[in-house]
C-alpha angles and dihedrals in degrees: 000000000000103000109221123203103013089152079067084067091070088071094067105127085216109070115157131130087268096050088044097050085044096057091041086052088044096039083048097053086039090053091051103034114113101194127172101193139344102280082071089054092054089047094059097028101033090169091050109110124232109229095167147351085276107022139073147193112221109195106223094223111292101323103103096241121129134210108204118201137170129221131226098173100178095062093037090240124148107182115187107230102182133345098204 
């Protein structure tokens, strides 16, 4: 997938060593991710949470933080919408 809007992820109100290890492993496995549809994004993030047919929280650890992304799976696109 082509990850879309990673400088958004500077914005994150957790930053320590563990949080930042965490997004470069998950931008990694998004980079390299080439999903269909959203059951294949379940199968690899099982805690991710399915907001809609085409977008995703993705719970950063056990922080309580959230990385929100939509889909377009067609295009092999993954654009991040809000790290919150």
């Amino acid at each position: 997938m082509r990850l879309i809007g990673k400088s958004s992820l500077q914005k994150l109100p957790v930053n320590n060593d563990d949080v930042n290890r965490w997004i470069n492993i998950w931008c990694a496995e998004m980079s390299h991710a080439h999903w269909k549809d959203p059951a294949d994004v379940t199968k690899q993030f099982p805690r991710a949470i399915k907001k809609d047919s085409s977008s995703f929280a993705f719970p950063i650890g056990d922080y309580g933080q959230f990385i929100t992304v939509s889909f377009l799976f067609p295009q092999g696109v993954a654009v991040i919408v809000e790290p919150n």
